[in-house]
PAVOKE-165264 format. One line per 4 residues: number of its first residue (from 1); for each residue x, y, z of C-alpha. Coordinates in steps of 0.5 Angstrom, whole numbers. Each point is the difference from the previous one (the first is absolute). Layout:
NUM	X:Y:Z ~ ...
//
This chain:
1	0:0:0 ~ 6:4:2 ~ 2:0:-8 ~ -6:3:-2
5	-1:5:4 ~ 8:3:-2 ~ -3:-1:-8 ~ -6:2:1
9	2:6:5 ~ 8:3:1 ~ 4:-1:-6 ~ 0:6:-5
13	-2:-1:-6 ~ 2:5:-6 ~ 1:-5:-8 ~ -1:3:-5
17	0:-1:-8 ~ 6:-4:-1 ~ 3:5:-5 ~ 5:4:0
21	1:9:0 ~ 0:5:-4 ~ 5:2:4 ~ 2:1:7
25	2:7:-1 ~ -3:7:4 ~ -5:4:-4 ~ 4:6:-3
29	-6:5:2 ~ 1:3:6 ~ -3:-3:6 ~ -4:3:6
33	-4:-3:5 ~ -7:0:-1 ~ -5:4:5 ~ -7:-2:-3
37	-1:-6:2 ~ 5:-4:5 ~ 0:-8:1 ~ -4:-1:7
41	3:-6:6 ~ -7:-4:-4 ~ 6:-1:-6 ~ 4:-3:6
45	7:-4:-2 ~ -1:2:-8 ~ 6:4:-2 ~ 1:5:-5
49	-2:-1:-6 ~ -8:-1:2 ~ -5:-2:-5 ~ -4:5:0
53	-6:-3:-4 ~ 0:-7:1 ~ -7:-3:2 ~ 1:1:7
57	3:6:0 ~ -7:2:6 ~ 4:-5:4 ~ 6:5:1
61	-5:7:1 ~ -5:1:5 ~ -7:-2:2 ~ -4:-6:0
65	2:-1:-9 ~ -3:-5:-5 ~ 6:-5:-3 ~ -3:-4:-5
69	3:-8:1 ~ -4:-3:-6 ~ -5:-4:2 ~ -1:5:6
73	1:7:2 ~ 3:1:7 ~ 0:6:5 ~ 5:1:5
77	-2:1:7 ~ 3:3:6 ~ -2:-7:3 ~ 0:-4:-5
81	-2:-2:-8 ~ -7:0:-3 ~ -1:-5:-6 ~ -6:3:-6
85	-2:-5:-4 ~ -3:5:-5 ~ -7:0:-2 ~ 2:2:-8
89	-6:4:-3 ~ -1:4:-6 ~ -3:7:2 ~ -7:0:-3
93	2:6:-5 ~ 5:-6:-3 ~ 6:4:0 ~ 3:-2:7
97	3:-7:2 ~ 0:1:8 ~ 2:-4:6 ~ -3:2:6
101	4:0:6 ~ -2:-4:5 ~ 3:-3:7 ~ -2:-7:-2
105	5:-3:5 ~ 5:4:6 ~ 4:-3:4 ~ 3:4:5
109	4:-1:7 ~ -1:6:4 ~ 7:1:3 ~ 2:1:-8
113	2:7:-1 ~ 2:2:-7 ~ 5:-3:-5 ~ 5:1:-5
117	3:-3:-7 ~ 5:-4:2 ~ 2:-4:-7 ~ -3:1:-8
121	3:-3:-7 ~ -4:0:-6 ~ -6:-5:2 ~ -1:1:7
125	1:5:6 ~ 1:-2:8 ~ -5:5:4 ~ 2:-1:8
129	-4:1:6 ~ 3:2:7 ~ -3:0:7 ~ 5:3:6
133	-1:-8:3 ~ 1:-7:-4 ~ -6:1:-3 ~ 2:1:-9
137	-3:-1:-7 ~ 4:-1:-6 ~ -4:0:-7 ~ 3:-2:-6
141	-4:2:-6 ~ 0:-2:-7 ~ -5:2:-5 ~ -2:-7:-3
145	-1:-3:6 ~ -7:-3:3 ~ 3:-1:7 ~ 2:6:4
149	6:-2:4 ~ 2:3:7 ~ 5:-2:6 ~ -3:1:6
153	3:0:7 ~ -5:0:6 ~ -6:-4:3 ~ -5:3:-2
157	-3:3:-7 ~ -7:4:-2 ~ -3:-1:-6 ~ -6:5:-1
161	-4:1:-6 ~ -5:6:-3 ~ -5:-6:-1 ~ -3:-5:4
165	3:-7:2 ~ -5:-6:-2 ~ 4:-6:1 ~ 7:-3:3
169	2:-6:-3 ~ -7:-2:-2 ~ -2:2:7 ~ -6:6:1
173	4:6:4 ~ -1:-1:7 ~ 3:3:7 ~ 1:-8:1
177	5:-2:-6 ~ 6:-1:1 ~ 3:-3:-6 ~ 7:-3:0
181	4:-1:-5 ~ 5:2:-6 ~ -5:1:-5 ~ -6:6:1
185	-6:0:-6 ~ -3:7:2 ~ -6:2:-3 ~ -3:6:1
189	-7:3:-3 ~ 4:2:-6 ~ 6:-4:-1 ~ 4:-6:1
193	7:0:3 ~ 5:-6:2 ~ 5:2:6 ~ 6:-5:0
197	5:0:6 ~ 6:-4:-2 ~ 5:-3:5 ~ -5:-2:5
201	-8:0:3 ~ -4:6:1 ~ -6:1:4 ~ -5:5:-2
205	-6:3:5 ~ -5:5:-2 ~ -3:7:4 ~ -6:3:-1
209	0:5:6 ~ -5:4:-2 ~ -4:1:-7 ~ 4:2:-6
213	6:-2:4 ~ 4:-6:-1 ~ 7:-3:-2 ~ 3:-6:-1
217	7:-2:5 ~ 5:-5:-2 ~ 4:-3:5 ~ 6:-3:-2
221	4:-5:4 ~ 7:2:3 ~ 5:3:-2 ~ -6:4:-3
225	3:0:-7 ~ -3:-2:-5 ~ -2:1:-8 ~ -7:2:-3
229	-1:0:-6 ~ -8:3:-2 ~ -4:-1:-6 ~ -6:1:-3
233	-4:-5:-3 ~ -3:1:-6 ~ -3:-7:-3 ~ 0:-7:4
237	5:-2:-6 ~ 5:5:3 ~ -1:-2:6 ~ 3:-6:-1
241	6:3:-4 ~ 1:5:5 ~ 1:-6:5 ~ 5:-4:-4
245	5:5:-1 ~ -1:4:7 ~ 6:-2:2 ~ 6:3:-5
249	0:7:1 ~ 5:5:-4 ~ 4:4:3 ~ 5:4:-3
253	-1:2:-9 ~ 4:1:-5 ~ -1:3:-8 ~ 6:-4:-5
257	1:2:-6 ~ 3:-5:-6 ~ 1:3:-7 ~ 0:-4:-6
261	5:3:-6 ~ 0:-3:-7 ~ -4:-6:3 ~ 5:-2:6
265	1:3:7 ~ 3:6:1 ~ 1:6:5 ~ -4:5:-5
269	7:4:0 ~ 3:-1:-6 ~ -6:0:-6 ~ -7:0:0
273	-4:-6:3 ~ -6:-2:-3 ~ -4:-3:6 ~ 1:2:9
277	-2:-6:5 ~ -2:3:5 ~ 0:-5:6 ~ -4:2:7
281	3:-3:6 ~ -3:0:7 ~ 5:-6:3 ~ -6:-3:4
285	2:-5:7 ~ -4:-4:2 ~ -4:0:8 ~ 6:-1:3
289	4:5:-3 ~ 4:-5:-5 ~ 0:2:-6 ~ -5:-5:-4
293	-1:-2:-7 ~ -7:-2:1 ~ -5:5:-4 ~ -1:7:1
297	-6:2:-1 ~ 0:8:-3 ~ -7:4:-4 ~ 2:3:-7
301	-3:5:-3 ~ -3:0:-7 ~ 7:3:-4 ~ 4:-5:4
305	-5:-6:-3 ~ 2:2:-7 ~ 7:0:0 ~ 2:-5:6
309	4:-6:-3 ~ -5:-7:2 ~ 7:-4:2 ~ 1:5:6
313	-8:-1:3 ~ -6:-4:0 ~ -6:3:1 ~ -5:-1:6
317	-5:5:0 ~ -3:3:-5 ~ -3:7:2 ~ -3:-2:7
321	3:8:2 ~ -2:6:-3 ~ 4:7:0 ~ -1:6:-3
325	4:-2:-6 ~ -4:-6:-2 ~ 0:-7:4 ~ 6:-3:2
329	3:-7:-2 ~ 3:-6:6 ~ 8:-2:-2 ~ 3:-5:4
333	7:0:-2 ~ 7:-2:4 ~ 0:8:2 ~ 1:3:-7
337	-2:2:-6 ~ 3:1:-7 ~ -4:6:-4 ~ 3:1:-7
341	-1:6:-4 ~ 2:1:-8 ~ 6:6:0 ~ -1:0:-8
345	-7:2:-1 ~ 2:6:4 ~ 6:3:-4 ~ -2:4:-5
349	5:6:0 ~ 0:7:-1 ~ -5:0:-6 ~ -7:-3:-2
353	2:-6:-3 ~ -4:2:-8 ~ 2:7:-5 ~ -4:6:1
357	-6:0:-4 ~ 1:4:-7 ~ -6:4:-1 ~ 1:2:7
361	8:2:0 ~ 0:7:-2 ~ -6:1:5 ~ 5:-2:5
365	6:3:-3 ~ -4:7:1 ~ -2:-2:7 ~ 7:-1:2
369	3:6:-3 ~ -5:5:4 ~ 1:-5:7 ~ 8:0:-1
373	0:9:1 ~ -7:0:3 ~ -2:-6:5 ~ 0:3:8
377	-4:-3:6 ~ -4:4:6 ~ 3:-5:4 ~ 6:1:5
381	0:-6:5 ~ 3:-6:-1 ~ -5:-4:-3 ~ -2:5:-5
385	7:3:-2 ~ 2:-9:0 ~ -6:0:-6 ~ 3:6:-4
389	7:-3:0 ~ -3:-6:-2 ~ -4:4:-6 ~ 7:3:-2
393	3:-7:0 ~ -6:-1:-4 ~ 2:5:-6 ~ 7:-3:0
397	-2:-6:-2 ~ -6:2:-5 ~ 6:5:-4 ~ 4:-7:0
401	-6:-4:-4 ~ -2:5:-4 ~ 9:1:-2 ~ 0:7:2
405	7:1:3 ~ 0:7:0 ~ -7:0:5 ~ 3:-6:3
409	6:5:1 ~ -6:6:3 ~ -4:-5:5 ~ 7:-4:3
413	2:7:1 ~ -7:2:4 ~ -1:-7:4 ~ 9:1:3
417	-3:7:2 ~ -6:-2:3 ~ 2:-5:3 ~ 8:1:3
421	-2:6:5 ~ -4:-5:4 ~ 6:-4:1 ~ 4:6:3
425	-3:4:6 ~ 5:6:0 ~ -5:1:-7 ~ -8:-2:1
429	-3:-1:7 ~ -4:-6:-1 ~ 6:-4:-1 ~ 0:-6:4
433	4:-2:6 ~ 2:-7:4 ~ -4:-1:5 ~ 4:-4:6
437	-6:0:5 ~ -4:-5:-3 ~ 5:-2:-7 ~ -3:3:-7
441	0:6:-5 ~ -4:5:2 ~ -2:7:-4 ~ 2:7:5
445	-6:2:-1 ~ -3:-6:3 ~ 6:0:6 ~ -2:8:2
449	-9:-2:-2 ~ -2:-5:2 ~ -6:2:-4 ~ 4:1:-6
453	2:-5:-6 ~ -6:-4:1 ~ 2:-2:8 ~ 8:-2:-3
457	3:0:6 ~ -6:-5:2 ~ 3:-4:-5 ~ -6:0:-4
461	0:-1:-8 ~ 7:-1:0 ~ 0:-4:-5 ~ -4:4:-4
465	3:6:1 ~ 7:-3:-2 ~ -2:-6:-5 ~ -2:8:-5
469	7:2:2 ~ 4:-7:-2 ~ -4:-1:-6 ~ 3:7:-2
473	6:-1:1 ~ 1:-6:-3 ~ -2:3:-6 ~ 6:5:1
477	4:-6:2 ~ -2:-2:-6 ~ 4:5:-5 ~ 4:3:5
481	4:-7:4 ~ 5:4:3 ~ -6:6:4 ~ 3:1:6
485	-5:-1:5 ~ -1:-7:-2 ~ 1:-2:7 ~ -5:5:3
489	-6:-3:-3 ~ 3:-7:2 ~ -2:2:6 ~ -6:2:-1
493	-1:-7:-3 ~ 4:-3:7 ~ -7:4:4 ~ -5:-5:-4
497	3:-6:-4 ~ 6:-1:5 ~ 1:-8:0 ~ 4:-2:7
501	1:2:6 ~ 7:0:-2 ~ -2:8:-2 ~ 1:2:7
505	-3:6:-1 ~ -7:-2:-4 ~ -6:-4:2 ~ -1:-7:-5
509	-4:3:-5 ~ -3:4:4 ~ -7:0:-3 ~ -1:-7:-3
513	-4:-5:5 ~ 3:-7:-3 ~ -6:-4:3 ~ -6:5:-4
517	5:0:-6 ~ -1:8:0 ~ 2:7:3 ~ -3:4:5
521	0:7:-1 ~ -3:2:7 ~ 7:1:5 ~ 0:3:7
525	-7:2:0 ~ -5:-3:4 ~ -6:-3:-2 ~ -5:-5:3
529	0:-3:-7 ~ 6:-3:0 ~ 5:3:-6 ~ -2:2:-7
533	2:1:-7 ~ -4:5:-5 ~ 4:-1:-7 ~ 3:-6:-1
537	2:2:-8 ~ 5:6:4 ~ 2:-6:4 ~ 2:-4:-6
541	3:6:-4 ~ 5:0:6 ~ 2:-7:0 ~ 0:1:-8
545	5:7:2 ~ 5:-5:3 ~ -1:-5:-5 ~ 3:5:-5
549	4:3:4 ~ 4:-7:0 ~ 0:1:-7 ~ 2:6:-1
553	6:0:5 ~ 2:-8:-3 ~ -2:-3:7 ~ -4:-6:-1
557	-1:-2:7 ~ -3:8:2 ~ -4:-2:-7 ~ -2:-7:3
561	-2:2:6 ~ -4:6:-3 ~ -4:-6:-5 ~ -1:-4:7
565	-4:6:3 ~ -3:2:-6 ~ -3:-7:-2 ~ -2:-2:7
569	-3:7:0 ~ -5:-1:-7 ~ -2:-7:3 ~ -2:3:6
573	-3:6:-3 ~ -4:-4:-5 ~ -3:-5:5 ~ -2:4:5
577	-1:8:-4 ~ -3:-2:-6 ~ -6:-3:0 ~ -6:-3:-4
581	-6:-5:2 ~ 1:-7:1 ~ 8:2:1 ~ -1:-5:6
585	4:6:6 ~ -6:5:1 ~ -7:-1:1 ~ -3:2:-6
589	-4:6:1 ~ 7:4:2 ~ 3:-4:-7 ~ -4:4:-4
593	3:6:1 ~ 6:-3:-4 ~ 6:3:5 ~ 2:1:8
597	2:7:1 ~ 3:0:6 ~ 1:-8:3 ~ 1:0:9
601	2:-5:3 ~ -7:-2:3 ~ -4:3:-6 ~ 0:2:-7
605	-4:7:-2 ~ -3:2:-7 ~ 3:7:1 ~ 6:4:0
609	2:5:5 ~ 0:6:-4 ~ -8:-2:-1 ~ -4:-5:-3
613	0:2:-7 ~ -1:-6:-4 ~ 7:2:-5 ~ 4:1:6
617	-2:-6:3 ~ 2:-4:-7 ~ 6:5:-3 ~ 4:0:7
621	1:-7:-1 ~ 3:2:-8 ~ 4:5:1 ~ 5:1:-3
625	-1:-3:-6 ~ 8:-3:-2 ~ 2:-6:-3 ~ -1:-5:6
629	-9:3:0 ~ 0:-5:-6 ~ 2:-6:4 ~ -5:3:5
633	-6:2:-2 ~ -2:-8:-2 ~ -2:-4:-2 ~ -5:3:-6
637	-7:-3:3 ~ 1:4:6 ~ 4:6:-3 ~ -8:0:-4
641	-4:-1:6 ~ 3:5:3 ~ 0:6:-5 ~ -8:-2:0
645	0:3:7 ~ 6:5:-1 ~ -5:3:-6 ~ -6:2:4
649	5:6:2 ~ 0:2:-7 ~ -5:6:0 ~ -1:1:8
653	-1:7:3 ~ 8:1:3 ~ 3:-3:-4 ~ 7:2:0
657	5:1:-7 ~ 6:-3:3 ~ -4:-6:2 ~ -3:0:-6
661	6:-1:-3 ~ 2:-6:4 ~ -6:-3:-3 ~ 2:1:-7
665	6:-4:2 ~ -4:-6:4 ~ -6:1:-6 ~ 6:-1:-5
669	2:-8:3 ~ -8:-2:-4 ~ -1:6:-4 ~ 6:3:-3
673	-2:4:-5 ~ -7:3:5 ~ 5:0:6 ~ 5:5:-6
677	-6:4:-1 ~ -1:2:6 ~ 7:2:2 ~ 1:5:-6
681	-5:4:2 ~ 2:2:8 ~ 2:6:2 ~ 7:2:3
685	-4:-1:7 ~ 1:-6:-1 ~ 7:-1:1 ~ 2:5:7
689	1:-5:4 ~ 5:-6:-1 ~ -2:-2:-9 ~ 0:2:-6
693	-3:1:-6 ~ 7:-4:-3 ~ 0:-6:4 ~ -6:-1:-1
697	-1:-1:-8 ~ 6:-5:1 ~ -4:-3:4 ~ -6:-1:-4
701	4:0:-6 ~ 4:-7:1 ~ -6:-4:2 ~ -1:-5:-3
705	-6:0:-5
//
């Protein structure tokens, strides 16, 4: 017993994806301390650099805050952990997916008083709780798992409920039952639960001492340590797998990542790879705290169904849990799973992959001659400035398909201009600086407001912010190999697409949840809803940035690590952003609004934060329209449902031009020629805030026909 409760409690575990830096190097930006937001004593043994916006980042920040641990989302308490098994719901407007919070199950030992993060890797995080007598908990928390695991230290435990308790064992609930034993089926008059208690009998008392007051104690034998695994027990049938496989637990995890080059393994350093393994590790050890190659039993999420290889896990039950991103999938496996991802499928360059269409070239020539002397922004934070830069990145490429060297001259010229000042402080004040506070590139503007800057300091939107301003200058890159600031943006790109904990001064991948597949944009602010992420095609714009950074400075291990990124990305943007009836994720009555708009933890929202506008739910998850949105924006049958909800905004009161003018490019992935129309009569309003009227027409005139 005493093994399991040194793996289960006191070792810090810190594994992370077995691949190696960019570099090891301090950022070249100056450093400062970051005031806005500091790591409280809830971040406990964590050292710098913090992982700002991992799924359990409301863990480290004060407050009773929602984690979601799929199939369950938990709350922390002063005095112990509340387990939800959500009821999940579409809003009867249809444009919600909910899980409403409930305390389905708490377990609570009053001499505890609060906690701290005591260890955390890429798959799970251990939350300790601490008493000023003998008295612990210990909770290791790993999304997938149906069991939550606790290491308890004392004789007795509560469990409560915000519904009433039906039955113990079979037992109608009664001041009179007192129920020995190692295993507990709980039903309350909403759900049923199973506590385990490995390593020893428990003996379990009811009280009821006044109405609408009553708990459940456990008392377990001397040393007074034990370890309770809970459960929700959904079906009869997952009854019994639940039983089965009680007795091995995961305790630590681990991401690992295998390349194949040329159809061979390699490290991804010296070519390009055509496929990643991506192998999910939770080392189990069995109820004794040996390590066990008997099965572990984790929960999948519809994306991991698709891509993970069947000699590495045997399915067991099929959709039992549901969640707000669709049903979940039982795996029994030897403690990992392999995942494999198409690295091919994802490289597409610098350029679209056909010519610019010929009764369209001198529309566009006129257009980017005008651009290249006339295109400005309003924009002065680092979202909208990153956009700009992008567009100017834009106007080179189109003067070099169109073989206008003395254009591309001009527009290579303004993007080195434009773009060079933010690397330098001594010359623009937005700038950007290393934060040694928490680890991470902020913007000067954010470190002096935390308002500004969309809550940079906060490390919010990151990876968007940055991934416009690597796509840039990756194209400056490009044609100017030898630019001085390379080594700037590789830090930049060290923020959010950093590989390994041996980058000492960056989180691993700071936005990209390995089990859900996809990136949280949401960073140190607190929600009760968990983390979210908006526009998930300005986070495949910023994996696609990395990619052709790679490219451009003749890395192919940055451009590897870049397409791994990108590909887990659109896996998960397809399966859980877009949608349509019958897809199998969402009820639907909300699929058949055909796209999420901002997708939380525990819900997903047919609306955007800056309103519910049909076309800004639709055209933020299309934005910008690069060479990757075409691998993106399918397959065509969805790509045609979609657009059939999209067009409805054509004609409405409020319609603006600059949104008009992303629908023309949307319009153009089914309707080429209606979507080229549309565009060659916006007005210039169109093209203020991040676009232009040039990348536009490339856009539509590439598609195919």
């Amino acid at each position: 017993m005493a093994a399991l409760l040194v793996l289960l409690g006191l070792i810090l575990i810190v594994p992370s994806l077995s691949l190696a830096p960019f570099t090891t190097k301090p950022s070249v930006f100056t450093s400062v301390h970051n005031y806005v937001r500091q790591p409280g004593p809830l971040w406990g043994n964590l050292k710098v650099p913090l992982p700002t916006n991992t799924w359990y980042t409301n863990l480290g920040m004060a407050g009773e805050n929602t984690i979601a641990e799929y199939p369950y989302i938990t709350r922390t308490y002063t005095q112990g952990i509340s387990v939800c098994y959500p009821d999940v719901t579409v809003s009867p407007d249809g444009r919600h997916i909910t899980s409403p919070w409930s305390d389905d199950f708490i377990l609570t030992n009053s001499q505890l008083n609060g906690g701290k993060i005591n260890s955390s890797d890429q798959m799970t995080v251990e939350y300790n709780w601490i008493s000023q007598t003998n008295i612990s908990m210990k909770s290791m928390r790993v999304p997938g798992s149906p069991y939550i695991s606790l290491n308890v230290t004392g004789q007795t435990w509560n469990i409560t409920s915000q519904a009433s308790f039906v039955s113990i064992n079979g037992k109608p609930i009664s001041t009179d039952v007192v129920i020995s034993g190692t295993q507990f089926e709980i039903v309350t008059t909403t759900q049923t639960w199973i506590l385990y208690v490995l390593g020893g009998a428990a003996n379990i008392f009811y009280f009821n001492p006044a109405p609408k007051v009553e708990w459940i104690m456990i008392s377990i034998p001397f040393p007074y340590r034990s370890v309770f695994r809970i459960a929700n027990v959904p079906t009869a049938s997952a009854a019994k797998v639940l039983d089965s496989y009680k007795d091995v637990i995961p305790t630590k995890g681990s991401v690992d990542v295998k390349f194949t080059c040329s159809g061979s393994p390699c490290d991804g350093t010296k070519k390009a790879a055509e496929t990643a393994t991506i192998i999910f590790n939770w080392n189990p050890v069995d109820a004794y705290g040996n390590k066990t190659t008997l099965p572990l039993l984790m929960m999948a999420l519809p994306h991991h169904v698709d891509s993970v290889q069947p000699n590495t896990v045997s399915m067991i039950l099929d959709k039992v849990y549901t969640t707000s991103k669709g049903p979940l999938t039982g795996f029994v496996s030897s403690g990992s799973w392999s995942l494999i991802e198409n690295l091919t499928s994802v490289d597409v360059g610098f350029f679209p992959p056909r010519p610019i269409d010929d009764d369209k070239l001198s529309v566009l020539i006129t257009s980017l001659q005008n651009d290249i002397q006339n295109l400005q922004t309003l924009d002065v934070d680092t979202y909208g400035k990153g956009k700009f830069m992008a567009q100017l990145a834009q106007l080179v490429l189109v003067s070099k398909s169109v073989g206008r060297e003395d254009l591309f001259t001009t527009a290579l010229a303004n993007l080195t201009n434009n773009l060079e000042p933010w690397m330098n402080r001594v010359t623009y004040r937005d700038t950007f600086l290393y934060d040694l506070t928490w680890g991470g590139m902020i913007s000067a503007n954010g470190w002096l407001n935390p308002d500004k800057d969309y809550g940079n300091s906060y490390y919010n939107d990151h990876h968007f912010h940055y991934g416009y301003f690597t796509y840039a200058a990756s194209v400056l890159l490009k044609y100017n190999p030898n630019w001085k600031y390379k080594t700037h943006i590789l830090d930049l790109i060290r923020d959010f697409a950093n590989p390994s904990t041996q980058d000492p001064y960056f989180p691993v991948t700071r936005h990209k949840d390995w089990y859900n597949g996809h990136s949280w944009a949401q960073g140190l602010d607190i929600s009760q809803d968990g983390k979210n992420q908006e526009s998930t095609s300005e986070s495949i714009n910023a994996y696609y940035g990395v990619a052709l950074y790679g490219d451009a400075v003749g890395s192919p291990y940055i451009a590897n690590i870049g397409k791994l990124l990108l590909a887990t990305e659109i896996r998960s943007t397809q399966k859980y952003w877009h949608m349509q009836p019958g897809g199998g994720v969402y009820p639907d009555q909300f699929a058949q609004n055909g796209m999420v708009g901002i997708l939380w933890s525990d819900k997903a929202d047919y609306q955007t934060f800056f309103g519910p506008r049909t076309e800004y739910i639709h055209c933020i998850q299309m934005i910008p329209f690069v060479p990757i949105s075409e691998v993106v924006l399918q397959p065509m049958e969805w790509a045609e449902f979609e657009w059939g909800v999209l067009s409805l905004a054509y004609g409405t009161p409020g319609l603006q031009d600059e949104w008009k003018g992303y629908m023309a490019q949307a319009q153009a992935i089914t309707q080429k020629e209606n979507g080229w129309n549309v565009a060659t009569l916006l007005s210039d309003r169109a093209f203020l805030h991040g676009s232009s009227r040039t990348s536009m027409y490339w856009w539509i005139a590439t598609r195919p026909n």
